[in-house]
N, CA, C and O atoms as a Tripos MOL2 file, in Angstrom:
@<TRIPOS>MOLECULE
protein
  300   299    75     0     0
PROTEIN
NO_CHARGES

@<TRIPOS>ATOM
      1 N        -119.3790   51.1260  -90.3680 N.3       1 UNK1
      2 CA       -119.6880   49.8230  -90.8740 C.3       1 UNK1
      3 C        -120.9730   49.3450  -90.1970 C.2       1 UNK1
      4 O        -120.9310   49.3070  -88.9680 O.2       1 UNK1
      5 N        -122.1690   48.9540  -90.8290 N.am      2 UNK2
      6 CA       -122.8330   47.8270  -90.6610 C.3       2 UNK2
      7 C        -122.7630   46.6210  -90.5010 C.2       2 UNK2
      8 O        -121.9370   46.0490  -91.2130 O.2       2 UNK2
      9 N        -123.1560   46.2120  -90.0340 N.am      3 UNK3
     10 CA       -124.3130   44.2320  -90.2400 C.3       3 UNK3
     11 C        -125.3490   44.3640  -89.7920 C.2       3 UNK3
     12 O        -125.8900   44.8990  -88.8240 O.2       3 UNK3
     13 N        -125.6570   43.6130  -90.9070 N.am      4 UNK4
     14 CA       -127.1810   42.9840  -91.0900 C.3       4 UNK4
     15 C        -126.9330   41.5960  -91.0490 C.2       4 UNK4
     16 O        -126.2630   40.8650  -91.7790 O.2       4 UNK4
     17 N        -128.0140   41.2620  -89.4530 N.am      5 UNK5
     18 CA       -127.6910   39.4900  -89.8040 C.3       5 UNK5
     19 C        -129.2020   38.9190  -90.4330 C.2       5 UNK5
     20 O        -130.2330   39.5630  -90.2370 O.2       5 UNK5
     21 N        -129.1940   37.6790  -91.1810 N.am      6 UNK6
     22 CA       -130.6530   37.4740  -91.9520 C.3       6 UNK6
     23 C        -130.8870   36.1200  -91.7630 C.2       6 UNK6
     24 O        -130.2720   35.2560  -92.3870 O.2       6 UNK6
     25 N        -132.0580   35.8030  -90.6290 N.am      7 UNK7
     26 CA       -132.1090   34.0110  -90.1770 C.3       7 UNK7
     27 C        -133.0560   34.0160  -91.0700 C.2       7 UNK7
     28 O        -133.9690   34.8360  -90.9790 O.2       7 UNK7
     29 N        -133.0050   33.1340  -92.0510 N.am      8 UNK8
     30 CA       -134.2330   32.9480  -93.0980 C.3       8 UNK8
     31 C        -134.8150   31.2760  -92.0630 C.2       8 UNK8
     32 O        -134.1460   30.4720  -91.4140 O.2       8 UNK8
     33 N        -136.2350   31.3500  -92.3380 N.am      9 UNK9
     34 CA       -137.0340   30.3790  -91.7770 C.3       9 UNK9
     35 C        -137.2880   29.3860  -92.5810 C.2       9 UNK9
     36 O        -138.2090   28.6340  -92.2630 O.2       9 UNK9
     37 N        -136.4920   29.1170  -93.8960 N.am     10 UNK10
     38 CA       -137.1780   28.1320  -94.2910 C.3      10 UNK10
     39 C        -136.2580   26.9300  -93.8060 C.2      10 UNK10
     40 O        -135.8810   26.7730  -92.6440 O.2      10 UNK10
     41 N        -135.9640   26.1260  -94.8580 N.am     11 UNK11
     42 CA       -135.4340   24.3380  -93.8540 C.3      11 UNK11
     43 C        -133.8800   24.5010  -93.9800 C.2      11 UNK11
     44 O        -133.2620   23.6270  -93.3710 O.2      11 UNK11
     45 N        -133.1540   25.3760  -94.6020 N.am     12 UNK12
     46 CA       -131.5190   25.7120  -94.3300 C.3      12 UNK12
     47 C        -131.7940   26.1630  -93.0020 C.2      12 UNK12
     48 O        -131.4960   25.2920  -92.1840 O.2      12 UNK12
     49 N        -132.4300   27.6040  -92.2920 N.am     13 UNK13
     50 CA       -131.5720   27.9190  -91.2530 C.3      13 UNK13
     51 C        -130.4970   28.5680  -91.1300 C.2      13 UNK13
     52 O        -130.2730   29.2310  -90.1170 O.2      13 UNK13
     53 N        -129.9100   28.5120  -91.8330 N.am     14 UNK14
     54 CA       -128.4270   29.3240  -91.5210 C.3      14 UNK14
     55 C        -128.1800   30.9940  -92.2460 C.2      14 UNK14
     56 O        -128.1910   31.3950  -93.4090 O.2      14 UNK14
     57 N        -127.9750   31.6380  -90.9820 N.am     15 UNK15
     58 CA       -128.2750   32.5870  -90.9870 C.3      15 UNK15
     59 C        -126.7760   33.5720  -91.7190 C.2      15 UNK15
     60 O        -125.5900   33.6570  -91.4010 O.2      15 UNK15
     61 N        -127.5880   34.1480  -92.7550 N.am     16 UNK16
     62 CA       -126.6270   34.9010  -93.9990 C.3      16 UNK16
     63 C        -126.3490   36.2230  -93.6040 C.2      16 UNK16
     64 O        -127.4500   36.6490  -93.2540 O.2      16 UNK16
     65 N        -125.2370   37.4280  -93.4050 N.am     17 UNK17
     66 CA       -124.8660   38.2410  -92.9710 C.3      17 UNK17
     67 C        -124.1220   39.6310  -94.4960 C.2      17 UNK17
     68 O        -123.5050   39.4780  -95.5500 O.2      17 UNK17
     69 N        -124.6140   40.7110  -93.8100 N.am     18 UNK18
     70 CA       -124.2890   41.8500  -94.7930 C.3      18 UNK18
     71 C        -123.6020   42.9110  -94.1560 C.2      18 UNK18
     72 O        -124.0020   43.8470  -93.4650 O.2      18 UNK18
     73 N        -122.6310   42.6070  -94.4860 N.am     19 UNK19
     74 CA       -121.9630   43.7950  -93.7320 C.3      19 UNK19
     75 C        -121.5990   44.9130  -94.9540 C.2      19 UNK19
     76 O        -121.3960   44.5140  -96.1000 O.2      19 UNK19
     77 N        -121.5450   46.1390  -94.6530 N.am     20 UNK20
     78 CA       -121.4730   47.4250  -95.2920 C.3      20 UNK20
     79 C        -120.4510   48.7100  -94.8040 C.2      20 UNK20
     80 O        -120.0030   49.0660  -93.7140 O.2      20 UNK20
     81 N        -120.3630   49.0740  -95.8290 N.am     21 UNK21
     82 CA       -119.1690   50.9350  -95.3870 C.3      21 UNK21
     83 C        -120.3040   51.3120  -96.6300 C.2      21 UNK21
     84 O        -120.6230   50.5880  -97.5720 O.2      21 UNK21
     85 N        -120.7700   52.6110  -96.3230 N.am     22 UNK22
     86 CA       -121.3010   53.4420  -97.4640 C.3      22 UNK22
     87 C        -122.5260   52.5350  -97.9970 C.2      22 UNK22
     88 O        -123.4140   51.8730  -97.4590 O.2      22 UNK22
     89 N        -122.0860   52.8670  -99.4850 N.am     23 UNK23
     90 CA       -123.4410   51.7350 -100.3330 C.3      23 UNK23
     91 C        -122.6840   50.7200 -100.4580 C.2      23 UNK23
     92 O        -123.3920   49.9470 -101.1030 O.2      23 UNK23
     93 N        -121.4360   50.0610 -100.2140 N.am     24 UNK24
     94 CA       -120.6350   49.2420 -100.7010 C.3      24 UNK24
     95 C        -121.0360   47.7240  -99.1060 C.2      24 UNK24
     96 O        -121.1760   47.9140  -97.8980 O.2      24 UNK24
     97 N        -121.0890   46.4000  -99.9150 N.am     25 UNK25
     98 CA       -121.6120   45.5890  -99.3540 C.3      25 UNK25
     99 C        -120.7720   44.2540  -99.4070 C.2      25 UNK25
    100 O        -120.2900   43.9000 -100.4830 O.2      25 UNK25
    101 N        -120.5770   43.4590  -98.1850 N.am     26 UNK26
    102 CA       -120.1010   42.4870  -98.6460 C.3      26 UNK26
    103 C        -121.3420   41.2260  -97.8940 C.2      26 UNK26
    104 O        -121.9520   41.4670  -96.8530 O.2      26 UNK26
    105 N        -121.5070   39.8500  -98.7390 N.am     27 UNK27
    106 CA       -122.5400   39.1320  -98.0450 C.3      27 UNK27
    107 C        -121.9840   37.9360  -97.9260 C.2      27 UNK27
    108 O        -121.4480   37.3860  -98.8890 O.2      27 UNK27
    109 N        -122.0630   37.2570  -96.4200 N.am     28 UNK28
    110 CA       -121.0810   36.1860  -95.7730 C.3      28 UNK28
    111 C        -121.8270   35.0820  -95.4030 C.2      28 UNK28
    112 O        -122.4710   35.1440  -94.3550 O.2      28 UNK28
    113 N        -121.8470   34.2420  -95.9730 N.am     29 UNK29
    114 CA       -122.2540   32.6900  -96.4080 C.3      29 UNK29
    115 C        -123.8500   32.8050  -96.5120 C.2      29 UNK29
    116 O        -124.6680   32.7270  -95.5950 O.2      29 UNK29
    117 N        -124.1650   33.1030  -98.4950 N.am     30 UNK30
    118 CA       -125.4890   33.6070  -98.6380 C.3      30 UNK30
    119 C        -126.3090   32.2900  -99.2750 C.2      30 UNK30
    120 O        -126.4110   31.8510 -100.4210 O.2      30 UNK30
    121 N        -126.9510   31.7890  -97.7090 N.am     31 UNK31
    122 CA       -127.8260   31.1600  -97.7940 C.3      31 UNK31
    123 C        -128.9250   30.8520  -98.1620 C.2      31 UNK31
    124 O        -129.5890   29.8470  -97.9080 O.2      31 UNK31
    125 N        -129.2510   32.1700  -99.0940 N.am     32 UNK32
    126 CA       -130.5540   32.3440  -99.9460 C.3      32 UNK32
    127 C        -130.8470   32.1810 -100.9920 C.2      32 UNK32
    128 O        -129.8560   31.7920 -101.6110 O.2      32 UNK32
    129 N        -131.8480   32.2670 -101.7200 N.am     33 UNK33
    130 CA       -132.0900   32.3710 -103.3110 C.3      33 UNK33
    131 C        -131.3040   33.7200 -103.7730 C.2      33 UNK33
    132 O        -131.2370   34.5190 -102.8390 O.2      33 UNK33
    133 N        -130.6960   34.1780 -104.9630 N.am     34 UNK34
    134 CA       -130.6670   34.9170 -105.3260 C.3      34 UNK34
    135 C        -131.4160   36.1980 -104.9650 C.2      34 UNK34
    136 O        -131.0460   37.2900 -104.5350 O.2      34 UNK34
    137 N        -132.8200   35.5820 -105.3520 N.am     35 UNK35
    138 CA       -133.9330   37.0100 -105.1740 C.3      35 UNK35
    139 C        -134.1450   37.8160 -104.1220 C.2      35 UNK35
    140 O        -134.4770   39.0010 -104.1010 O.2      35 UNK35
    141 N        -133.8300   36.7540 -102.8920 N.am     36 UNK36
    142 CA       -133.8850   37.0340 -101.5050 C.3      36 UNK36
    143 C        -132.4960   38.1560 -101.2480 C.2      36 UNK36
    144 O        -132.5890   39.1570 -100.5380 O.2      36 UNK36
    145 N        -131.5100   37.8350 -101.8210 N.am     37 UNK37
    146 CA       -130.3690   38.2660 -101.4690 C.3      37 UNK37
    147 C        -130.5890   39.6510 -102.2210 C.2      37 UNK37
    148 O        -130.4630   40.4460 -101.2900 O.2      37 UNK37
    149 N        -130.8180   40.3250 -103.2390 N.am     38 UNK38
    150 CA       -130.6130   41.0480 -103.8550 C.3      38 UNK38
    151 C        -131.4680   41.7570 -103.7080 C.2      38 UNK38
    152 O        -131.3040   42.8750 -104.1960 O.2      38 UNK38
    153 N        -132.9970   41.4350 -102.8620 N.am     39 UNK39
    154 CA       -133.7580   42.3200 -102.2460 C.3      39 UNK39
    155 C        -133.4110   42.5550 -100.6430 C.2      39 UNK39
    156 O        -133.8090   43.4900  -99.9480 O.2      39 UNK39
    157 N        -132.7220   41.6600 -100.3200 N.am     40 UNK40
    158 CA       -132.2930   42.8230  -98.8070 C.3      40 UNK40
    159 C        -131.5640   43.8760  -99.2250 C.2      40 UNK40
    160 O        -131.7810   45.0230  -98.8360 O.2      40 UNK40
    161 N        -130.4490   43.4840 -100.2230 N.am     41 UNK41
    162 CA       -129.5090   43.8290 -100.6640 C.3      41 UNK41
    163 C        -129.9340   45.6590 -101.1750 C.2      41 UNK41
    164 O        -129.4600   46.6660 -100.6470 O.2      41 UNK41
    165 N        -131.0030   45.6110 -102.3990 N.am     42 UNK42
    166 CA       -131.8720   46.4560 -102.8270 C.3      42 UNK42
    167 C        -132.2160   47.6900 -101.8700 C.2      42 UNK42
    168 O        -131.8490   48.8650 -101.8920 O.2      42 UNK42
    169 N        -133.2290   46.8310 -100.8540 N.am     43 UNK43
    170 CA       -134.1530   47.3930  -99.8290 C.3      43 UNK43
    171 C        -133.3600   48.2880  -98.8420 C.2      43 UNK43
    172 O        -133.8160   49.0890  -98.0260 O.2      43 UNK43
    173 N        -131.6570   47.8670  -99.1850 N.am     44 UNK44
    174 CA       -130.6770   48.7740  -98.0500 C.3      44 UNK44
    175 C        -129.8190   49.5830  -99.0010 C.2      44 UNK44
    176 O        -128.6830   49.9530  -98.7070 O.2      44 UNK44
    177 N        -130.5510   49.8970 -100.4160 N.am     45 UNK45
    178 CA       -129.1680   50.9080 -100.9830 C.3      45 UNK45
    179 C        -128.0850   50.2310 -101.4910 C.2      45 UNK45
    180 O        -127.3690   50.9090 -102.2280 O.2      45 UNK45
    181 N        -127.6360   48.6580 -101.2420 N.am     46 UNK46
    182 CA       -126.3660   48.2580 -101.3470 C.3      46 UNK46
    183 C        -126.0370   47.2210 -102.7000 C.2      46 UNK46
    184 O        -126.7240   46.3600 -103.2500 O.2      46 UNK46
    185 N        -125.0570   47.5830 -102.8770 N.am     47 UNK47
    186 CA       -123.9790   47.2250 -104.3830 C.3      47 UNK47
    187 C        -122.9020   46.0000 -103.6730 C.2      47 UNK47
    188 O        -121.9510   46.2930 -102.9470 O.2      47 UNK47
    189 N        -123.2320   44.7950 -104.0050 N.am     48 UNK48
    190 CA       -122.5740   43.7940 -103.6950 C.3      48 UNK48
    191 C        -121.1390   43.6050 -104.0630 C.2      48 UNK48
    192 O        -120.8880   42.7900 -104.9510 O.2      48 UNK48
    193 N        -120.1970   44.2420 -103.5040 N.am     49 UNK49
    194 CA       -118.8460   43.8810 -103.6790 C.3      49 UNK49
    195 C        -117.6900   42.5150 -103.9240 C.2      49 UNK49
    196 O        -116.8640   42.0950 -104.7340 O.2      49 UNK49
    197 N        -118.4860   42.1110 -102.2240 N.am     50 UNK50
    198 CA       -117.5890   41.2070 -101.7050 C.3      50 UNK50
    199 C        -118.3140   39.6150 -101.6470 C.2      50 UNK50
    200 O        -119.5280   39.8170 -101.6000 O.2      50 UNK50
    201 N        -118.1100   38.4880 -101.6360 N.am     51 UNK51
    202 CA       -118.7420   37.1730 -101.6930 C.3      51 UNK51
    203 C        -117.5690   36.4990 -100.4230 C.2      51 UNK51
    204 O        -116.4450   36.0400 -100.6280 O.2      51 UNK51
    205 N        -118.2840   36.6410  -99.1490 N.am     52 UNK52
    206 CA       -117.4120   35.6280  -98.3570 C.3      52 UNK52
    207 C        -117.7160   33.7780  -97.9070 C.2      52 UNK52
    208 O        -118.8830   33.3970  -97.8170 O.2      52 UNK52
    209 N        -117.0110   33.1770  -97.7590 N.am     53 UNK53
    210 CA       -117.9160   31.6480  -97.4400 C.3      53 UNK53
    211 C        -116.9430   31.2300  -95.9940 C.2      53 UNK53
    212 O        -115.7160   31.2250  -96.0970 O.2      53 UNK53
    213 N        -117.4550   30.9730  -94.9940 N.am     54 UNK54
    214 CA       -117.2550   30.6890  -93.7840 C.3      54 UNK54
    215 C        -116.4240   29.2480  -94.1280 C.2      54 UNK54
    216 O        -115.2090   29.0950  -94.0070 O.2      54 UNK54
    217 N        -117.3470   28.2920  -94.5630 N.am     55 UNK55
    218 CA       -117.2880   26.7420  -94.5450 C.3      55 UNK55
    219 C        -118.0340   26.4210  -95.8580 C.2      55 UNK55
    220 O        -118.8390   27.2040  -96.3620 O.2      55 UNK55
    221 N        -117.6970   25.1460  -96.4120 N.am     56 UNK56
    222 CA       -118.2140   24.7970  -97.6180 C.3      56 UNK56
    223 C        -119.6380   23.5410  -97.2290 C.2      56 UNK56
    224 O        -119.6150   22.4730  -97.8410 O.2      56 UNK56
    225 N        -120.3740   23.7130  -96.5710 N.am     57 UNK57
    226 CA       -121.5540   23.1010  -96.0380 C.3      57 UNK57
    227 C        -122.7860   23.7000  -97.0450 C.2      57 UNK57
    228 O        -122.9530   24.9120  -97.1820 O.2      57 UNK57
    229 N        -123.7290   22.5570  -97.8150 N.am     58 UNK58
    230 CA       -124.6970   23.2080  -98.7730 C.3      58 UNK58
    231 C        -125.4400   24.7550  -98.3270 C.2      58 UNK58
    232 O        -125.6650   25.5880  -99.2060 O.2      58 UNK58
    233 N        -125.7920   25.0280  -96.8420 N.am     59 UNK59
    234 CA       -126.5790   25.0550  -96.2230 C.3      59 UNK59
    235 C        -126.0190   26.8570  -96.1990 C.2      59 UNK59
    236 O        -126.8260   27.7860  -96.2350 O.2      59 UNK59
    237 N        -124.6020   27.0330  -96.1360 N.am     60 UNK60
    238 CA       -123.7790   28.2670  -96.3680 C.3      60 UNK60
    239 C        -123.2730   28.7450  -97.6990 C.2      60 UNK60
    240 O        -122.8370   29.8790  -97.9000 O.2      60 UNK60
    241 N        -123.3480   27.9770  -98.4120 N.am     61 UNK61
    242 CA       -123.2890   28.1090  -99.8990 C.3      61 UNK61
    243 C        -124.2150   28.1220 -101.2410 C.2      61 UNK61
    244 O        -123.8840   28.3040 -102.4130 O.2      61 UNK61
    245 N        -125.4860   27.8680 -100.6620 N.am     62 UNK62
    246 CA       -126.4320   27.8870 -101.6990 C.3      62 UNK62
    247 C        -126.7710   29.1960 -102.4990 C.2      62 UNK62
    248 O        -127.3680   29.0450 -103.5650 O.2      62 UNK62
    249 N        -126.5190   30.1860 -102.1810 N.am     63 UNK63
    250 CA       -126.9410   31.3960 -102.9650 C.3      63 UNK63
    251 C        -125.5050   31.6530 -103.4410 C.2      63 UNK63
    252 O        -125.6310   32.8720 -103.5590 O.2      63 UNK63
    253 N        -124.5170   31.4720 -103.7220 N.am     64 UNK64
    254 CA       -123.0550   31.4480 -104.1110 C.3      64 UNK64
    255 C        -122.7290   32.0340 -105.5250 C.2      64 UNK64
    256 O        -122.3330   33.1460 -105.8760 O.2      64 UNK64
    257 N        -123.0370   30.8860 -106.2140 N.am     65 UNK65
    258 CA       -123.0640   30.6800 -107.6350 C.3      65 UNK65
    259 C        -124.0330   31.7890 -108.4020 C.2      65 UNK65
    260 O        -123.7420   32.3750 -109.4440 O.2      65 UNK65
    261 N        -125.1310   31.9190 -107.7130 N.am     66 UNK66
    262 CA       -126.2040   32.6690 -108.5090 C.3      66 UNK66
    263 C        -125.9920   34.1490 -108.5940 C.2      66 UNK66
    264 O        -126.3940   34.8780 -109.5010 O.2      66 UNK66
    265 N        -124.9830   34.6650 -107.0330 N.am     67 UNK67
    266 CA       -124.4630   36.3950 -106.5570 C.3      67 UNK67
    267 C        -123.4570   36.2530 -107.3920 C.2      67 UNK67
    268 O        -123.1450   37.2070 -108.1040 O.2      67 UNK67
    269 N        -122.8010   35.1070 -107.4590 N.am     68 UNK68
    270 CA       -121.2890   35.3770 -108.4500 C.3      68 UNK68
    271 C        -121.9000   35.7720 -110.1350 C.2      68 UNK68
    272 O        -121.6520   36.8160 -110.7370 O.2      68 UNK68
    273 N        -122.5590   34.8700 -110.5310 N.am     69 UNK69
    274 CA       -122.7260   35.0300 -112.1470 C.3      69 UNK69
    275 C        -123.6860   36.3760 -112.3590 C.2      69 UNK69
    276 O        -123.6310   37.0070 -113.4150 O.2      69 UNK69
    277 N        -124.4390   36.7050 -111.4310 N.am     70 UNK70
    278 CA       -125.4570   37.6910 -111.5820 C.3      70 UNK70
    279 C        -124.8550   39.0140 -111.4320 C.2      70 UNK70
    280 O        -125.0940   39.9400 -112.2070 O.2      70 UNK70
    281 N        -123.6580   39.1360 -109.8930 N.am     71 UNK71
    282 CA       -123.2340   40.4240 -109.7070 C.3      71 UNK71
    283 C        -121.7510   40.8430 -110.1200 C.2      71 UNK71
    284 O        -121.2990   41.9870 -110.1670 O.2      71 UNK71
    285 N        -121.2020   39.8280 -110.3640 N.am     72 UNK72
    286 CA       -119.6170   39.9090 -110.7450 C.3      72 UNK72
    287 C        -119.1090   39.6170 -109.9040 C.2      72 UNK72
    288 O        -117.9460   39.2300 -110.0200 O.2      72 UNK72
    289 N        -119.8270   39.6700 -108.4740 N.am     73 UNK73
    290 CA       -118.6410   40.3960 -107.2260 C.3      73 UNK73
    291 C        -117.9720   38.3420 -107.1680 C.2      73 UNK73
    292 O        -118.5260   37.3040 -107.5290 O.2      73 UNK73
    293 N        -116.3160   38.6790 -106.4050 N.am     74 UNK74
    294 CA       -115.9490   37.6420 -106.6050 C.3      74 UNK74
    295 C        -115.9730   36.8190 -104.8470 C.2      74 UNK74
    296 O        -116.3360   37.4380 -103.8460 O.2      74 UNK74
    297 N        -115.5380   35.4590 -104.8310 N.am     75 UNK75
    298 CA       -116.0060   34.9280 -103.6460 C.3      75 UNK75
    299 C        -113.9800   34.4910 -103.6890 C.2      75 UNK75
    300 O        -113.4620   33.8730 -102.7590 O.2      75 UNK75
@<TRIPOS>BOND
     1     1     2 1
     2     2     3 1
     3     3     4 2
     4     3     5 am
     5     5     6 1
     6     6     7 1
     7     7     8 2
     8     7     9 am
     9     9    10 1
    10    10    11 1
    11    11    12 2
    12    11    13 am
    13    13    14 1
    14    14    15 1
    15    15    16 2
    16    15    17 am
    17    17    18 1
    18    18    19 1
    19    19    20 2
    20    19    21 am
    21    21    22 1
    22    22    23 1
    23    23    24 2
    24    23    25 am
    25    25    26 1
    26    26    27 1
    27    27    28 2
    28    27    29 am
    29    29    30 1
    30    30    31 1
    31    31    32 2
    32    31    33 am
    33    33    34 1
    34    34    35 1
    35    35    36 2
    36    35    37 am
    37    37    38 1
    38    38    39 1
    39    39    40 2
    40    39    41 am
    41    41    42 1
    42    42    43 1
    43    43    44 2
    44    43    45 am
    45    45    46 1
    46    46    47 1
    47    47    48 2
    48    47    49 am
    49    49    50 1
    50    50    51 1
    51    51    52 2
    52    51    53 am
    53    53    54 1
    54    54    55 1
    55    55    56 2
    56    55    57 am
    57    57    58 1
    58    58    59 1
    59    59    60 2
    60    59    61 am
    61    61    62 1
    62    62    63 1
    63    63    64 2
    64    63    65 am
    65    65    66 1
    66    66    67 1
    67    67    68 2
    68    67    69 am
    69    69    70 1
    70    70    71 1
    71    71    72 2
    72    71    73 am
    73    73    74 1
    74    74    75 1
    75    75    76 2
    76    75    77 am
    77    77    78 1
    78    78    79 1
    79    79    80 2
    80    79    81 am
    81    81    82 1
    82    82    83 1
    83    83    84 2
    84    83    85 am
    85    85    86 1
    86    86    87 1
    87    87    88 2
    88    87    89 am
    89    89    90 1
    90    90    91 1
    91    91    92 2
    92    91    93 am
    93    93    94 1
    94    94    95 1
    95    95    96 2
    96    95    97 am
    97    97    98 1
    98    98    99 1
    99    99   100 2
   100    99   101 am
   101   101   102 1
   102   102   103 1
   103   103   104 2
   104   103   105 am
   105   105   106 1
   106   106   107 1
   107   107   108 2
   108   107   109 am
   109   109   110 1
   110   110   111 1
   111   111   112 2
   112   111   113 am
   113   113   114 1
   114   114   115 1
   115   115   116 2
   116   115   117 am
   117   117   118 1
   118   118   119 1
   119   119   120 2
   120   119   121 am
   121   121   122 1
   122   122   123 1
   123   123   124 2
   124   123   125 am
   125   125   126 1
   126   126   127 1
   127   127   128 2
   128   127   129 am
   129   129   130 1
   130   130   131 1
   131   131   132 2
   132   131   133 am
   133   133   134 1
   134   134   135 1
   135   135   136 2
   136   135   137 am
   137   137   138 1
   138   138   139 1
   139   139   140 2
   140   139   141 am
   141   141   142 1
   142   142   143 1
   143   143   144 2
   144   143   145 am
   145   145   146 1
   146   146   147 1
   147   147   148 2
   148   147   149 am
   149   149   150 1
   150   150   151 1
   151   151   152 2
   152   151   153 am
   153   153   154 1
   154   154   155 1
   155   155   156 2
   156   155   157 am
   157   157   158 1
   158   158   159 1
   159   159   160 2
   160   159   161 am
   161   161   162 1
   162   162   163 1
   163   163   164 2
   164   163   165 am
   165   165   166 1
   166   166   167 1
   167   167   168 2
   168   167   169 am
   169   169   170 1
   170   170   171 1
   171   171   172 2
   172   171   173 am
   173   173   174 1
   174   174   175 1
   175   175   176 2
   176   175   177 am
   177   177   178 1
   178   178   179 1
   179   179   180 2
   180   179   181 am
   181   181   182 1
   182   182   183 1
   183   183   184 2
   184   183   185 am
   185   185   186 1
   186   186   187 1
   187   187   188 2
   188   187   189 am
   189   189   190 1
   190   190   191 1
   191   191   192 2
   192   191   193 am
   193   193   194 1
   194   194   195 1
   195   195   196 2
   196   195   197 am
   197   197   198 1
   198   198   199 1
   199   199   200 2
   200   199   201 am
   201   201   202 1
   202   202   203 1
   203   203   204 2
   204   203   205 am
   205   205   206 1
   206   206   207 1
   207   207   208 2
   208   207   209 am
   209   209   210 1
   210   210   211 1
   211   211   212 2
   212   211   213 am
   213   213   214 1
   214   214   215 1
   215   215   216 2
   216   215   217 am
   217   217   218 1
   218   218   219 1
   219   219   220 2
   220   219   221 am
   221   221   222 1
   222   222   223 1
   223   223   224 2
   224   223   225 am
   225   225   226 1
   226   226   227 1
   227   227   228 2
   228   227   229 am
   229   229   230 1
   230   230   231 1
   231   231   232 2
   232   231   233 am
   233   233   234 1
   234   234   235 1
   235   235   236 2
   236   235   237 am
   237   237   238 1
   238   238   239 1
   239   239   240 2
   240   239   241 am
   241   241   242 1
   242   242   243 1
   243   243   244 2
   244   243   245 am
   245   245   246 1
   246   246   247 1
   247   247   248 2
   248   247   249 am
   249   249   250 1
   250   250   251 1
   251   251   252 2
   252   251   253 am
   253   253   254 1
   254   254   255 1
   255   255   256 2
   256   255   257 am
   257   257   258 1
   258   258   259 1
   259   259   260 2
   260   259   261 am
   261   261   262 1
   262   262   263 1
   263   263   264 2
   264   263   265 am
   265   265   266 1
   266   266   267 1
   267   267   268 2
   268   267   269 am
   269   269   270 1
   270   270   271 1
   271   271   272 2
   272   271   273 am
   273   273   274 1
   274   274   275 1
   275   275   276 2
   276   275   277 am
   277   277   278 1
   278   278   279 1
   279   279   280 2
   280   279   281 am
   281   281   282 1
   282   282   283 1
   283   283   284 2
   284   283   285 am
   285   285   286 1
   286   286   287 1
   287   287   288 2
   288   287   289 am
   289   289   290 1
   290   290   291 1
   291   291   292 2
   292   291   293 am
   293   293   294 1
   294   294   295 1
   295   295   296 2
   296   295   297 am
   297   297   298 1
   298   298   299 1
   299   299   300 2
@<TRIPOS>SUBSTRUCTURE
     1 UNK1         2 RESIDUE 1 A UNK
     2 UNK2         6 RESIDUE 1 A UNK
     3 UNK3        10 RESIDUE 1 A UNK
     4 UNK4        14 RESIDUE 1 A UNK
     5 UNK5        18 RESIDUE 1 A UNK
     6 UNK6        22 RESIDUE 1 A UNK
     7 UNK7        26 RESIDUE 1 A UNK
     8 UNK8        30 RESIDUE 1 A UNK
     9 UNK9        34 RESIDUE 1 A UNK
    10 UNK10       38 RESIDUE 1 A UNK
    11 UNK11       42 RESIDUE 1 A UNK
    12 UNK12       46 RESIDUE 1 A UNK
    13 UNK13       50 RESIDUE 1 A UNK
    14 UNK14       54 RESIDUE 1 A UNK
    15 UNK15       58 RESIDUE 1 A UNK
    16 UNK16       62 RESIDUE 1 A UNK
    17 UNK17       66 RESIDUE 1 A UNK
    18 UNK18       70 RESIDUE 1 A UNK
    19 UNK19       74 RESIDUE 1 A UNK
    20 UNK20       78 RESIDUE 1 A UNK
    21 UNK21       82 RESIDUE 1 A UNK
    22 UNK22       86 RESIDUE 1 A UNK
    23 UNK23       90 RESIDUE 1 A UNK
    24 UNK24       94 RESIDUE 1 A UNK
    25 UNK25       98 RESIDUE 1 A UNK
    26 UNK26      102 RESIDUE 1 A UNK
    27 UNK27      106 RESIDUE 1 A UNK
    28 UNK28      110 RESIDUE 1 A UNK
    29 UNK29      114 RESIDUE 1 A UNK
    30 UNK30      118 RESIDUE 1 A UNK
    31 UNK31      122 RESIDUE 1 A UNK
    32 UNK32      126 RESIDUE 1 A UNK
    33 UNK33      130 RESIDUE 1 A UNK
    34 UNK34      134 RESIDUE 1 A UNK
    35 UNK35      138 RESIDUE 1 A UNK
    36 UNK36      142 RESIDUE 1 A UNK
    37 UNK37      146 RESIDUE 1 A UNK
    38 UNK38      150 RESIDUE 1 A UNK
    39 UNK39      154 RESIDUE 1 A UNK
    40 UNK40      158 RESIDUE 1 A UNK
    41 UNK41      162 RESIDUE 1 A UNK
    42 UNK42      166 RESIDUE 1 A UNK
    43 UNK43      170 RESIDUE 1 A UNK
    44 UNK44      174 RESIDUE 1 A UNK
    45 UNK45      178 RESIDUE 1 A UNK
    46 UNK46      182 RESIDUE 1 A UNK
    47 UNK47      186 RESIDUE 1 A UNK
    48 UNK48      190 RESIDUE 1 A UNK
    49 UNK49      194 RESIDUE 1 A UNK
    50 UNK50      198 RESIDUE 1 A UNK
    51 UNK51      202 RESIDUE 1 A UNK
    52 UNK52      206 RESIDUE 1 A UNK
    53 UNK53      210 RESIDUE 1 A UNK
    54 UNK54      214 RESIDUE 1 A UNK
    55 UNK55      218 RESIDUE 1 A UNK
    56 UNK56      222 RESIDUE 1 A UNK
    57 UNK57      226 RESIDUE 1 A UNK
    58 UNK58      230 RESIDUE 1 A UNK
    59 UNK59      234 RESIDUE 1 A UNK
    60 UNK60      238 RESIDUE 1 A UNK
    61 UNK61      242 RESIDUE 1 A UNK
    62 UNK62      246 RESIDUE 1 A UNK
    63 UNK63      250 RESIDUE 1 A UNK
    64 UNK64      254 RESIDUE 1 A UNK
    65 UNK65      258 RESIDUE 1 A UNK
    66 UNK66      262 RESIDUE 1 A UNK
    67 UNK67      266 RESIDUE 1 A UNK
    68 UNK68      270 RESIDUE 1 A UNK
    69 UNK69      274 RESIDUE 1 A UNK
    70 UNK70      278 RESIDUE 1 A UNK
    71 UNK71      282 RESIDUE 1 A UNK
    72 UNK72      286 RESIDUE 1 A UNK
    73 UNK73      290 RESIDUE 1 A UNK
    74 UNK74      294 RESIDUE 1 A UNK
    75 UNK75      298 RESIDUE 1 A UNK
């Protein structure tokens, strides 16, 4: 198993996490744009499985909605 932890710099801050077995991926409170997410995601080989959310704070949930409708994977 992997993690990947990801402090994005813009004004959220809160730092979004990828953990992995194989190509299989799960991403834990994805604080990013879509695009952002699906190019780390990309850039490491990995197929988004899993959608975890720590806490329901905007700041941990903003990329949520966009991994759910885009990848299937469920939260």
């Amino acid at each position: 198993m992997d993690v990947f932890t990801y402090a994005p710099t813009d004004y959220f801050g809160s730092n979004m996490y990828i953990i992995s077995s194989g190509k299989e991926a799960a991403v834990i409170d994805p604080s990013v744009s879509f695009s952002r997410a699906a190019r780390l995601l990309s850039d490491r080989g990995l197929s988004l499985k899993y959608i975890f959310v720590t806490h329901p704070h905007f700041d941990h949930i903003f990329g949520v909605e966009a991994l759910k409708a885009r990848t299937g994977a469920p939260v």
